[in-house]
VOPAGU-2260 file (C-alpha; in pm, 1 decimal, decimal comma):
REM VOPAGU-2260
SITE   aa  ch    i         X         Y         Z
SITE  UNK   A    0    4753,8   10442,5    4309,3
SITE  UNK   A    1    4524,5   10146,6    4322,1
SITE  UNK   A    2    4608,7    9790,3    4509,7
SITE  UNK   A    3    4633,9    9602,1    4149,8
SITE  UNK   A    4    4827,2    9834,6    3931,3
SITE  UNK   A    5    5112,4    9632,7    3781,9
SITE  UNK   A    6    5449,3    9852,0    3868,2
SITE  UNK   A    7    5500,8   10147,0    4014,9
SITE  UNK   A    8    5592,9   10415,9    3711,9
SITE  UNK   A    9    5963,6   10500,9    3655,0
SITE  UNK   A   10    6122,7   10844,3    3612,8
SITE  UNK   A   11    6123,3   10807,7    3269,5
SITE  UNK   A   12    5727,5   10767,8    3226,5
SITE  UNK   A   13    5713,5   11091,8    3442,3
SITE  UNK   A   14    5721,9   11393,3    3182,5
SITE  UNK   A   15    5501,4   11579,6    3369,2
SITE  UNK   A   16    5612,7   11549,9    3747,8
SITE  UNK   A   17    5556,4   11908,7    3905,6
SITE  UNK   A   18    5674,1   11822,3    4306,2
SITE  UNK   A   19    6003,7   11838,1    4270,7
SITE  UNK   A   20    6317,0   11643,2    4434,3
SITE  UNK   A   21    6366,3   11951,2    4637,1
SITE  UNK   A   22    5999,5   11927,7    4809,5
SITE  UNK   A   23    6011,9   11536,6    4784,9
SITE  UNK   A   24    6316,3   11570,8    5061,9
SITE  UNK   A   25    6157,9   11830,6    5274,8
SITE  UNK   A   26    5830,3   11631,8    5312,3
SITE  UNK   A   27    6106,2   11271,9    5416,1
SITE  UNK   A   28    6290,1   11512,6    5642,5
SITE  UNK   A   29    5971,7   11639,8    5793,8
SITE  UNK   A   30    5809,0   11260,8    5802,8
SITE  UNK   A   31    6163,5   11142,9    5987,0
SITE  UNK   A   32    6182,9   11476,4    6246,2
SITE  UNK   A   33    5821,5   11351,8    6314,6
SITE  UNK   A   34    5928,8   11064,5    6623,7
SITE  UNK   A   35    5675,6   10851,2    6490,8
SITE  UNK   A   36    5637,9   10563,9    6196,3
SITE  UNK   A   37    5493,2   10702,3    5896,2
SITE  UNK   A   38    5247,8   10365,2    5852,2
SITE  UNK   A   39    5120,3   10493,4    6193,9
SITE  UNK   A   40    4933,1   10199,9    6347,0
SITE  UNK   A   41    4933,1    9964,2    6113,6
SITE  UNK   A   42    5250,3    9707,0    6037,5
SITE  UNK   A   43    5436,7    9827,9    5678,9
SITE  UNK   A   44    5270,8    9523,6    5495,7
SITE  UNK   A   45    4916,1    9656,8    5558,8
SITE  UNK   A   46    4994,3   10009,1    5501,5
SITE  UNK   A   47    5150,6    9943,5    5179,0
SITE  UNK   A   48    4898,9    9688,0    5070,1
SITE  UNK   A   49    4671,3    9993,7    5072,0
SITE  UNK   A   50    4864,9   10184,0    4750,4
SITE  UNK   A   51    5071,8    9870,8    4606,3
SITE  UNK   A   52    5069,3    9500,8    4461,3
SITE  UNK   A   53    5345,7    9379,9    4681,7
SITE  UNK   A   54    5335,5    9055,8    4500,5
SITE  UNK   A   55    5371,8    9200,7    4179,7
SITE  UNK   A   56    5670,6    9399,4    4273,8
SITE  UNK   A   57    6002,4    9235,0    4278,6
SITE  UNK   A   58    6229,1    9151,3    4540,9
SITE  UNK   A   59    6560,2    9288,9    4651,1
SITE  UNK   A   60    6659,0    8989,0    4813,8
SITE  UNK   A   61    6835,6    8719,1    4588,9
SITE  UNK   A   62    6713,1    8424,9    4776,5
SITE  UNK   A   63    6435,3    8226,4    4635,0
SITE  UNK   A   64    6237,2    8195,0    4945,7
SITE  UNK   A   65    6196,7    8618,8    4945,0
SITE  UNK   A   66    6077,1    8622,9    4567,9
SITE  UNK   A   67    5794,8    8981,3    4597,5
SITE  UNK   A   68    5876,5    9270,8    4803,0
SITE  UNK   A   69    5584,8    9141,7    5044,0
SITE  UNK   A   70    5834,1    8885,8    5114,3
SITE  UNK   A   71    6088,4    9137,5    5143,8
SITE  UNK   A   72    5956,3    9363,8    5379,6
SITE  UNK   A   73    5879,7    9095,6    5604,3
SITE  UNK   A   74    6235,1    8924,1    5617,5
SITE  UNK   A   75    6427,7    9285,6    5672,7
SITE  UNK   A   76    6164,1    9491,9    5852,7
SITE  UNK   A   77    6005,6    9240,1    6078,1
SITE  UNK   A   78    6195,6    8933,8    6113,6
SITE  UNK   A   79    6500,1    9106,0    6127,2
SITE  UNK   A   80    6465,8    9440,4    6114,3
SITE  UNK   A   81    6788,9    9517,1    5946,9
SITE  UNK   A   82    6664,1    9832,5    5701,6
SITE  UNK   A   83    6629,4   10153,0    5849,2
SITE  UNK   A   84    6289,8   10288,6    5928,4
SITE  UNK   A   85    6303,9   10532,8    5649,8
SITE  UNK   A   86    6410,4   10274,7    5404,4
SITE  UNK   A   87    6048,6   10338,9    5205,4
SITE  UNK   A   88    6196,7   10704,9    5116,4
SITE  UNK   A   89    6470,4   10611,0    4912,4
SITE  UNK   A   90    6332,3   10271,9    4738,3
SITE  UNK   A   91    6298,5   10304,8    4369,0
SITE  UNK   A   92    6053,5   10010,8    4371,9
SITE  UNK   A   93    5800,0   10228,9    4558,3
SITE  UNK   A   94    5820,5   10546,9    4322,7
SITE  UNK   A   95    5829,5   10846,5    4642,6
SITE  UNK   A   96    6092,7   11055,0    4494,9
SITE  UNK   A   97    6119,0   10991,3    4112,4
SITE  UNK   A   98    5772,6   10861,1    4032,5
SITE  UNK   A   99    5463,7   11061,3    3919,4
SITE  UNK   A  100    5272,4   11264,3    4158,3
SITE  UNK   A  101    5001,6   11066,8    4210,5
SITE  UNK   A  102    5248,3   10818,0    4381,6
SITE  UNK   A  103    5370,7   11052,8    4652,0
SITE  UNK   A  104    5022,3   11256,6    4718,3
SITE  UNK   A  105    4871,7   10894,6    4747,5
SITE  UNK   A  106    5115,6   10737,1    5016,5
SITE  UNK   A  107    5096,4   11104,9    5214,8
SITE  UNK   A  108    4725,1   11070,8    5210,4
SITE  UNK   A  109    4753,0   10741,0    5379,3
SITE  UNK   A  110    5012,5   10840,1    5593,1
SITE  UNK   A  111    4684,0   11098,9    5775,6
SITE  UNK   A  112    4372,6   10829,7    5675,1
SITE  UNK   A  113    4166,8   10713,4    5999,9
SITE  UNK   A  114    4327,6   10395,9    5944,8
SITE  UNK   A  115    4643,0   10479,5    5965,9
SITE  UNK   A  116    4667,3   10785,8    6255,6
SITE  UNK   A  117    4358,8   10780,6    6485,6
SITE  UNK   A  118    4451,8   11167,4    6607,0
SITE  UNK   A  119    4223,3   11411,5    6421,2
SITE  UNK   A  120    4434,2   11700,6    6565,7
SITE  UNK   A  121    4716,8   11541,1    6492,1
SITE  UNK   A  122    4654,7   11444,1    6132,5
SITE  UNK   A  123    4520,0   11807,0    6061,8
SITE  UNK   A  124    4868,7   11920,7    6167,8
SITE  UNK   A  125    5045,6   11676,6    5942,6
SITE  UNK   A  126    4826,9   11827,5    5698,7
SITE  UNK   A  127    4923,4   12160,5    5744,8
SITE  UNK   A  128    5261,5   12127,7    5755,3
SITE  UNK   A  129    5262,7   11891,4    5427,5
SITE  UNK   A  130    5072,7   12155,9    5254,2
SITE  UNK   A  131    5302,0   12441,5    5353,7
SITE  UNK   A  132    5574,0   12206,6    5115,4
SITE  UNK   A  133    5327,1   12118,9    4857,0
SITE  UNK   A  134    5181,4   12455,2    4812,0
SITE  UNK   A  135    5479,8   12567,9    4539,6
SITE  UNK   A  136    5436,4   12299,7    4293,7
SITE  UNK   A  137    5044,0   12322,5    4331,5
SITE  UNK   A  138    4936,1   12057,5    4505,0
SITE  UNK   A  139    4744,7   12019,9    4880,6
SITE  UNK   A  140    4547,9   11764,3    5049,7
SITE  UNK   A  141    4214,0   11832,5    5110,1
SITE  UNK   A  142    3938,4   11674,6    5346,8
SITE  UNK   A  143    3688,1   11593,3    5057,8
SITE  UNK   A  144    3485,2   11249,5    5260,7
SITE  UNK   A  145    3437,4   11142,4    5630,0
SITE  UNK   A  146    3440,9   10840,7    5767,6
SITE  UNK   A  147    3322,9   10776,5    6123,1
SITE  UNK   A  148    3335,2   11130,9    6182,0
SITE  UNK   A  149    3722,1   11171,2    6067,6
SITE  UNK   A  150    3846,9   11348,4    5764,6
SITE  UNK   A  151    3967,7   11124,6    5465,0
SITE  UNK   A  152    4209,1   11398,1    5273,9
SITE  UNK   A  153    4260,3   11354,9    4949,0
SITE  UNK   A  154    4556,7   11511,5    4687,7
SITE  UNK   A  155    4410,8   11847,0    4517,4
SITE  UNK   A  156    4581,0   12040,8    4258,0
SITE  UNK   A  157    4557,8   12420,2    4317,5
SITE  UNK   A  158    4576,5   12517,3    4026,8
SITE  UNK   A  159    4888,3   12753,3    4014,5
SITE  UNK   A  160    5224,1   12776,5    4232,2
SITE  UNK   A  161    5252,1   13012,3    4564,3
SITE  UNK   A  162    5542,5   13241,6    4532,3
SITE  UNK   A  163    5925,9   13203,6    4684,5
SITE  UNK   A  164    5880,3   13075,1    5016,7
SITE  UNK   A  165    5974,4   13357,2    5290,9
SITE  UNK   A  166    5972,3   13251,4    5638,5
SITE  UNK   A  167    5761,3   13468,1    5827,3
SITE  UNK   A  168    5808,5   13768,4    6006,7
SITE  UNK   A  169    6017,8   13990,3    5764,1
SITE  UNK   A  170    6249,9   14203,8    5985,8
SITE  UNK   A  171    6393,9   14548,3    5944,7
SITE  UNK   A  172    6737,9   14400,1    5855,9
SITE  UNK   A  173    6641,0   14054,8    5688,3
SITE  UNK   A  174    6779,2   14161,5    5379,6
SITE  UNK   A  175    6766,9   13789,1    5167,6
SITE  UNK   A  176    6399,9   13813,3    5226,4
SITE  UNK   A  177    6311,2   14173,7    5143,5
SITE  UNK   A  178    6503,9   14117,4    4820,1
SITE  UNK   A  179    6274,7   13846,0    4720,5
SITE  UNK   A  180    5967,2   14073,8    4875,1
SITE  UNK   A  181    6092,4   14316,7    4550,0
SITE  UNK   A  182    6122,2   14018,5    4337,8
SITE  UNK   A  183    5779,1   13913,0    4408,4
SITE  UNK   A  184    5645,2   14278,9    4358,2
SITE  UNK   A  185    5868,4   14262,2    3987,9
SITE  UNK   A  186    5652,4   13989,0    3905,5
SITE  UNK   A  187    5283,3   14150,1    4010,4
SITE  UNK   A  188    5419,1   14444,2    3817,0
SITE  UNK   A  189    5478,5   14253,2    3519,1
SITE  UNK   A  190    5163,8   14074,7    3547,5
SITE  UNK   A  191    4963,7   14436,8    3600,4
SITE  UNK   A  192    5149,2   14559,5    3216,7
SITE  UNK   A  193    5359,5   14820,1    3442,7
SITE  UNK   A  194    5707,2   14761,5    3213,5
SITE  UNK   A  195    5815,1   15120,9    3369,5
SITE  UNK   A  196    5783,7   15051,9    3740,7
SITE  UNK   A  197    5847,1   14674,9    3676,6
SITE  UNK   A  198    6231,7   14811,6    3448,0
SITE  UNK   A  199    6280,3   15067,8    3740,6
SITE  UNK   A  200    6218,3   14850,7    4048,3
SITE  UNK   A  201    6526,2   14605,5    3873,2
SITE  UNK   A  202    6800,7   14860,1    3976,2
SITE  UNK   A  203    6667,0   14950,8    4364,8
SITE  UNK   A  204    6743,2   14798,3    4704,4
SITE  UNK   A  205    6459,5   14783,4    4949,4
SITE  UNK   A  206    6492,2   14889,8    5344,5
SITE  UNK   A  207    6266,7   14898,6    5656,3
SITE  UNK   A  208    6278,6   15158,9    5871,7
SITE  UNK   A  209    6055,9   15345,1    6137,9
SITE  UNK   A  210    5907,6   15669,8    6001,3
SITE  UNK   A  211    5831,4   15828,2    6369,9
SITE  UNK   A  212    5417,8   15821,0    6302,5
SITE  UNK   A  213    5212,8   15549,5    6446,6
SITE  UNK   A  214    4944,2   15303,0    6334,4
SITE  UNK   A  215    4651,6   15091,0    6507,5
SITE  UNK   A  216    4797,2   14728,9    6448,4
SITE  UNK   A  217    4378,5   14635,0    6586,2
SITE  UNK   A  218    4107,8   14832,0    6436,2
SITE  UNK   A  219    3905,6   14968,5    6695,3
SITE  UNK   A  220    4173,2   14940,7    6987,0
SITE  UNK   A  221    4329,8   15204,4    7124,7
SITE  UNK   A  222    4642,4   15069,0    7142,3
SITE  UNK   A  223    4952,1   15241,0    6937,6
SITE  UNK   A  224    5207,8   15098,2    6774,6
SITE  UNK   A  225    5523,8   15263,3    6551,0
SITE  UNK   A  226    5477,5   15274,7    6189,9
SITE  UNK   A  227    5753,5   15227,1    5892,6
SITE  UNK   A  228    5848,0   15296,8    5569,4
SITE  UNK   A  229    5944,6   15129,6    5244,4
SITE  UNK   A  230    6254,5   15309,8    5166,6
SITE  UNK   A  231    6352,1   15196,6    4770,1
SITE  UNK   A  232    6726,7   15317,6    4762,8
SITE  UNK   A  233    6861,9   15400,2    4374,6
SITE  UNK   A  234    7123,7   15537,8    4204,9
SITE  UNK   A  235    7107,3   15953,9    4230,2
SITE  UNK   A  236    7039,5   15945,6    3841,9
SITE  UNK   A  237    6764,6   15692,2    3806,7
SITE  UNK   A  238    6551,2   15966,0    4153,3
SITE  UNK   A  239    6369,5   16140,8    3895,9
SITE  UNK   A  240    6222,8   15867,4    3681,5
SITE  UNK   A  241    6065,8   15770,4    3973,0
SITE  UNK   A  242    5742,1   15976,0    3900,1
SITE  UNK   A  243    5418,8   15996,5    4169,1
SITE  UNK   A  244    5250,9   15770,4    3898,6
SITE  UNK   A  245    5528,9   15499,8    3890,3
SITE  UNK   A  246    5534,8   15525,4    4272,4
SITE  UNK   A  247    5170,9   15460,2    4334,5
SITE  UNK   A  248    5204,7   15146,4    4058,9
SITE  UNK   A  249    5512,0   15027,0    4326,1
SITE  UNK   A  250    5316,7   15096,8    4656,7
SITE  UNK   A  251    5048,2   14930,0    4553,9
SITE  UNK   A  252    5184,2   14578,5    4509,1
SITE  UNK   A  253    5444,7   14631,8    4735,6
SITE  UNK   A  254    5238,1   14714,9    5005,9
SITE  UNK   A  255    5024,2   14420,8    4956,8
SITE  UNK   A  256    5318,2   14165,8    4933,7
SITE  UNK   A  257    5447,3   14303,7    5267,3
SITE  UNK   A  258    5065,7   14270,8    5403,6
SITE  UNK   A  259    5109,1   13920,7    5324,9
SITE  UNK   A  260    5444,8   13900,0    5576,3
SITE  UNK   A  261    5261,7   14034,5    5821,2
SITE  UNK   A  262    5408,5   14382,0    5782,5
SITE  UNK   A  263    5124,9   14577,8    5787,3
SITE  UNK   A  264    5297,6   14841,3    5999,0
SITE  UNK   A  265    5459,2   14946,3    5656,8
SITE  UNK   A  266    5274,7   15291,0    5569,2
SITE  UNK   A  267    5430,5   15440,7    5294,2
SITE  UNK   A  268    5686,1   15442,1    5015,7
SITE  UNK   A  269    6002,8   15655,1    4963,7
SITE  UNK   A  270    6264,2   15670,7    4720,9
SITE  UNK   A  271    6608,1   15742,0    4823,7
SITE  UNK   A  272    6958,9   15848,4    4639,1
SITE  UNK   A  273    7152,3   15516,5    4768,7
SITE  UNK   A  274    7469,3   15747,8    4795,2
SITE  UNK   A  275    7303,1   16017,7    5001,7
SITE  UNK   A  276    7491,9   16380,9    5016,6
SITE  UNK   A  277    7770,5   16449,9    5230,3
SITE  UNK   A  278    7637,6   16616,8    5591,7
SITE  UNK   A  279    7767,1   16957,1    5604,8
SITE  UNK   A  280    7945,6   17007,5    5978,6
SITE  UNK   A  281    8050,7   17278,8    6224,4
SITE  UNK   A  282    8408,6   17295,2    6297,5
SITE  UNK   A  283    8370,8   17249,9    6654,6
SITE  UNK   A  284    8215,1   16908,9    6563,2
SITE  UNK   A  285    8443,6   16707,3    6769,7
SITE  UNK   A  286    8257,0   16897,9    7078,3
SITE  UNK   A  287    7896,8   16855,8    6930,1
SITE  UNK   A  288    7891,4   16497,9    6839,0
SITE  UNK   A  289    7808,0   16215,4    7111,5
SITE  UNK   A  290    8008,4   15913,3    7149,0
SITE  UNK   A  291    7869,6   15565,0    6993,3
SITE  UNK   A  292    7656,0   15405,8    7204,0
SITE  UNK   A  293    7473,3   15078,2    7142,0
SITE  UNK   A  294    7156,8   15182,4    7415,0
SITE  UNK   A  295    6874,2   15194,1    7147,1
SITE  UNK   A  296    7046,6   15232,5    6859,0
SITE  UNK   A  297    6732,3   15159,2    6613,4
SITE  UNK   A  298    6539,5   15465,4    6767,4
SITE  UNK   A  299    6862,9   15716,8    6794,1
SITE  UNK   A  300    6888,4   15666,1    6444,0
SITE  UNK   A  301    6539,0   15782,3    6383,6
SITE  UNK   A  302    6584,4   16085,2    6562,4
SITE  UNK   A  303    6306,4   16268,7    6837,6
SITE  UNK   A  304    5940,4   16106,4    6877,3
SITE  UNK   A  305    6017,8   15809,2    7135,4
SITE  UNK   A  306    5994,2   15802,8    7534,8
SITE  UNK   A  307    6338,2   15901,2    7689,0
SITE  UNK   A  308    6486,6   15880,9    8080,7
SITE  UNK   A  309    6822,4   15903,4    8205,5
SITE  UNK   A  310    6940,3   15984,6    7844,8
SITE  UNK   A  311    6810,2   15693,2    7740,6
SITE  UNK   A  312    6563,0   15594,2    7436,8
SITE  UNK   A  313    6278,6   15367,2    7442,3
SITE  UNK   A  314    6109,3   15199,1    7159,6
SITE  UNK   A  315    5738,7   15246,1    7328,0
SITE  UNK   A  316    5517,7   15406,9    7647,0
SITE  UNK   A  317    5493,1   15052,6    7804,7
SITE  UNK   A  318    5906,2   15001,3    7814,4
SITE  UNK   A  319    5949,4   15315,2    7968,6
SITE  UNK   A  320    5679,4   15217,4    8269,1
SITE  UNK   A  321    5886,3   14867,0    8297,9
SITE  UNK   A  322    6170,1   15069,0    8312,3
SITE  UNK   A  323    6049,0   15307,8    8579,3
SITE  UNK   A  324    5949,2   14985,3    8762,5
SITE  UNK   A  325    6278,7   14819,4    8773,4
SITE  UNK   A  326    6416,0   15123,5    8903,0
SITE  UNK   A  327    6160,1   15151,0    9181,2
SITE  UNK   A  328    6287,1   14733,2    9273,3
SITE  UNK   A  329    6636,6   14830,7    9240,7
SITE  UNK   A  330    6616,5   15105,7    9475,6
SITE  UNK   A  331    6390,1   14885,4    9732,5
SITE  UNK   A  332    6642,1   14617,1    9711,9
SITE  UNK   A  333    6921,2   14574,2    9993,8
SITE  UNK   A  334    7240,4   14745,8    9875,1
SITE  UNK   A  335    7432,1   14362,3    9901,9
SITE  UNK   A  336    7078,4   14249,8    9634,6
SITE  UNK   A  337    7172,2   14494,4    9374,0
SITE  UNK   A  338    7111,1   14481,8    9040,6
SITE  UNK   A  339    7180,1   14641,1    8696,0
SITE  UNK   A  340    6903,9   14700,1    8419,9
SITE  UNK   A  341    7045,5   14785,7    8056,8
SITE  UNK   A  342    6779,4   14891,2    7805,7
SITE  UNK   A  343    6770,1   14814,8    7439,9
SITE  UNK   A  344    7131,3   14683,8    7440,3
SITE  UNK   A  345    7303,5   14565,5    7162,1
SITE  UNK   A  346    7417,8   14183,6    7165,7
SITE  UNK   A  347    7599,0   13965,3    6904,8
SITE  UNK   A  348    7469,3   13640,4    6921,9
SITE  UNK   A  349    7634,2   13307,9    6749,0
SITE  UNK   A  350    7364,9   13222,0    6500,3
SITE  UNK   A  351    7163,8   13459,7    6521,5
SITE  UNK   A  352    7337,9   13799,6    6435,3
SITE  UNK   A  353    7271,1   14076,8    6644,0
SITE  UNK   A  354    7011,9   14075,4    6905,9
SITE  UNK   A  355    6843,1   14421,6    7113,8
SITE  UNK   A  356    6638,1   14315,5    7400,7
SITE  UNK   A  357    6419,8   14531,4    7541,3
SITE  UNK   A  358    6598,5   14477,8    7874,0
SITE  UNK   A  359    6909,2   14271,8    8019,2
SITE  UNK   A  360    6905,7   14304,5    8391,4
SITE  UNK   A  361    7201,1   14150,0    8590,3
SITE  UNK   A  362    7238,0   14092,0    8956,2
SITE  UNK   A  363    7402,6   13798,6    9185,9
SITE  UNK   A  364    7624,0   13697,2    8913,9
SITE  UNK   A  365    7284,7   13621,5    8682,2
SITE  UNK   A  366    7121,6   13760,8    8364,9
SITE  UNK   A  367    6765,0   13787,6    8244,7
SITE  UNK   A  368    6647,9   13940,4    7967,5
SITE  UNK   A  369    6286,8   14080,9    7983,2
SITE  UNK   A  370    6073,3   14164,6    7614,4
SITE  UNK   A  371    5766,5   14406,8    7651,8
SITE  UNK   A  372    5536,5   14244,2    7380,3
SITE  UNK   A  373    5289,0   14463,1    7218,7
SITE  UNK   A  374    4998,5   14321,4    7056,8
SITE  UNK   A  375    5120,5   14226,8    6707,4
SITE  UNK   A  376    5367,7   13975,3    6935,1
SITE  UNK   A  377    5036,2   13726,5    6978,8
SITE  UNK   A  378    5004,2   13610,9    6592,2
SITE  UNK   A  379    5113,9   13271,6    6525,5
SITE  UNK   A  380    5420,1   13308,6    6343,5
SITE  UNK   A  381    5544,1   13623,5    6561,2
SITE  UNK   A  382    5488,3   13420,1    6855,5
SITE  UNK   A  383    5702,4   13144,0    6643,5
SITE  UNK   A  384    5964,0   13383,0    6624,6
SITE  UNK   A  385    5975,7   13489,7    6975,8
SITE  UNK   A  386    6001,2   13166,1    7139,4
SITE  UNK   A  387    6338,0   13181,6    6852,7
SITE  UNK   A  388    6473,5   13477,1    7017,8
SITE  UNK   A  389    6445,9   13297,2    7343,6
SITE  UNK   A  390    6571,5   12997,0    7203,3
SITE  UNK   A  391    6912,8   13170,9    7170,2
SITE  UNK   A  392    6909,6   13289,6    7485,2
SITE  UNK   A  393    6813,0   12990,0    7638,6
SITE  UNK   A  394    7139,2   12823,8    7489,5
SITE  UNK   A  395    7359,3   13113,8    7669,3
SITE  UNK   A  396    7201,6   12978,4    7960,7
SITE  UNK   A  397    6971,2   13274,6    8019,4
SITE  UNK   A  398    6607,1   13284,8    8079,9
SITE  UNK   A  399    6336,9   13563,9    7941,1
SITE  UNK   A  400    6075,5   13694,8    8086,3
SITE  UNK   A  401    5742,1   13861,5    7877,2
SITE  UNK   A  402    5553,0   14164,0    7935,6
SITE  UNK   A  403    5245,3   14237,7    7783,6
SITE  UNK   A  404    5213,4   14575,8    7713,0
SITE  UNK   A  405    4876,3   14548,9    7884,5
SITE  UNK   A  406    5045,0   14522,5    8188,4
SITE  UNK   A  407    5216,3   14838,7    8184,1
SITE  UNK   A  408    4872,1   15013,9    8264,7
SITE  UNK   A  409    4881,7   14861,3    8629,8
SITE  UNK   A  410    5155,6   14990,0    8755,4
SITE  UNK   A  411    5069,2   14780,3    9096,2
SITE  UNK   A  412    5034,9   14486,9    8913,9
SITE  UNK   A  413    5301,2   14462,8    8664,4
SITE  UNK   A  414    5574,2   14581,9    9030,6
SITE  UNK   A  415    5415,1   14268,2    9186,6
SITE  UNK   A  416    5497,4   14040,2    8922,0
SITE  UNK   A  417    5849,5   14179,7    8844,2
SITE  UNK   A  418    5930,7   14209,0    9237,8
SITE  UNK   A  419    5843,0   13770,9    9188,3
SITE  UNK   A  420    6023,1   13691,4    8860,0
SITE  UNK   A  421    6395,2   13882,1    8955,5
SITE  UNK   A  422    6307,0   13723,7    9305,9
SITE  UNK   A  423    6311,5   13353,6    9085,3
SITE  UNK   A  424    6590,2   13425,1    8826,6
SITE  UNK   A  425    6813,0   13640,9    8931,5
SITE  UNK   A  426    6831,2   13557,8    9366,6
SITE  UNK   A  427    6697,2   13203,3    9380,3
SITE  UNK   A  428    6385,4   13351,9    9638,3
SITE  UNK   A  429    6643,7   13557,5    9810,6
SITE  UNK   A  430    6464,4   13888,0    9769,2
């Protein structure tokens, strides 16, 4: 809004607001978790003289001395400094949360002009992250000028809405997000005319599992990692109106909204009675049957195809060779510097359900957990969700360690730098 406009427009001249309240408070909370002033480095006089007439807007301040809300902001934010530093959020005067658009986009653009934050890298980040919140009701900033070699962003509409907002990556088990992953398909279906597929996909509940084949996460590499299924699970009497053509109209939206989740490893679609038939069972069953174990439990379930040892599963070739490592270390080791190593064990965590490491290895009264990444661990928002997983840990007061898979194909190598990192977190440089 420009310096001279008379008032700053009320929620009642705002028919046509599309950010709503909801985003307005997401963008405050993520200008406060910031640690720095949103006028950057100029004082909050000169970064509001930028958008406002301060003279022309009123005062909140009875006294006749403070008559303008230049006067204002002076008194309580620099002679006294007796409003918080997020006061400018909430202030109806200023229009951030109830007035038009154009209000909010304009002071957020400021908030990342040259003037105002002399970091390039640090603007673009601001950027990013505001246009992550701004992306559902349409709107981004955009670098459209330059001035001294620095971006000047300016408020773009986008011309539609993204989608519900999924935080990425989509587990096996996140099942809030894969139900909105089958809402989102509903809607492509609608859009494509498919009323069938669209009516059908209504009464099913979607799953992730592991189908036992493999894929090649990077074209080109050699490198294998396991594949999955959609499985859509549906009432026994609704199975056969799920025809190969209403299938394919499914997959093919389905797929691509799990692309977009970076869940690419998700080959194929299956429908499923959701009250499958009752196992039939030899009567010396009680004999046959093994006792519940939580070693792996992900790959039991799936039955043969993964590495074993010791009667033990593995969810890939490179956590088997750390495995067979650790064993070679624990077996070097003094018998008073032993130490345990439990693969793929089940743990329930406070927040953050239940957890299966790749390994928890214990010795001298001390824990470590150790995750073999493959390669679709080095994408930004995996990566994101990794240093998660440790974060959890980290508040049990236990440290992880990460292996690339690349490391399992030097056997030397990857023995070296396990012999060092149990010698650090489990003995204190006793080994």
């Amino acid at each position: 809004m420009g310096r001279n406009q008379d008032k700053v427009p009320s929620e009642s001249t705002n028919s046509h607001r599309k950010i709503t309240q909801v985003t307005c408070r997401d963008i405050f909370d993520l200008l406060r978790s910031a640690g720095r002033p949103w006028h950057g480095r100029l004082d909050e006089i000169d970064f509001l003289d930028g958008l406002y007439d301060l003279r022309a807007i009123p005062s909140t301040d009875s006294r006749p001395e403070f008559p303008t809300a230049r006067h204002d902001i002076g008194q309580h934010r620099i002679n006294n400094l007796d409003w918080e530093d997020d006061w400018i959020f909430e202030d109806p005067r200023f229009g951030l949360l109830n007035g038009p658009d154009e209000v909010l986009l304009a002071f957020l653009a400021r908030t990342v002009h040259p003037e105002v934050q002399t970091n390039t890298d640090l603007a673009a980040r601001d950027v990013d992250e505001l246009n992550k919140l701004l992306a559902p009701d349409g709107w981004m900033l955009r670098a459209t000028e330059f001035i001294s070699g620095r971006p000047v962003y300016t408020p773009v509409l986008t011309g539609k809405a993204a989608g519900p907002s999924i935080p990425l990556p989509i587990r096996d088990d996140d099942v809030s997000k894969l139900d909105l992953v089958l809402g989102q398909t509903h809607h492509l279906l609608d859009v494509d005319g498919q009323g069938q597929a669209r009516d059908l996909l209504r009464e099913t509940t979607l799953h992730l599992r592991q189908d036992g084949g493999y894929y090649y996460p990077t074209p080109g590499d050699s490198w294998t990692e396991p594949s999955s299924e959609a499985v859509l699970y549906v009432e026994a009497t609704l199975v056969p109106e799920f025809t190969q053509e209403v299938k394919m109209a499914i997959w093919r939206r389905l797929k691509m909204v799990l692309a977009r989740f970076e869940r690419d490893d998700v080959q194929s679609l299956v429908v499923e009675d959701a009250l499958p038939a009752i196992p039939p069972v030899a009567e010396n069953w009680r004999q046959l049957s093994q006792r519940p174990t939580n070693q792996a439990r992900r790959e039991r379930q799936l039955g043969d195809g993964y590495p074993t040892q010791d009667d033990m599963v593995f969810a890939s070739r490179a956590e088997l060779v750390v495995y067979q490592v650790l064993i070679e270390l624990q077996r070097e080791n003094q018998p008073q510097h032993a130490f345990a190593i439990l693969p793929s064990p089940s743990a329930k965590m406070r927040d953050a359900g239940v957890r299966t490491p790749d390994f928890i290895v214990l010795g001298n009264a001390r824990a470590v957990v150790i995750e073999v990444d493959g390669p679709h661990h080095y994408g930004r928002t995996r990566k994101a969700d990794d240093e998660d997983r440790d974060r959890h840990w980290i508040r049990c007061g236990i440290p992880t360690l990460r292996v690339a898979h690349q490391h399992a194909e030097d056997r030397a190598a990857l023995k070296a730098r396990l012999r060092e990192d149990l010698n650090r977190t489990l003995a204190g440089g006793r080994h």
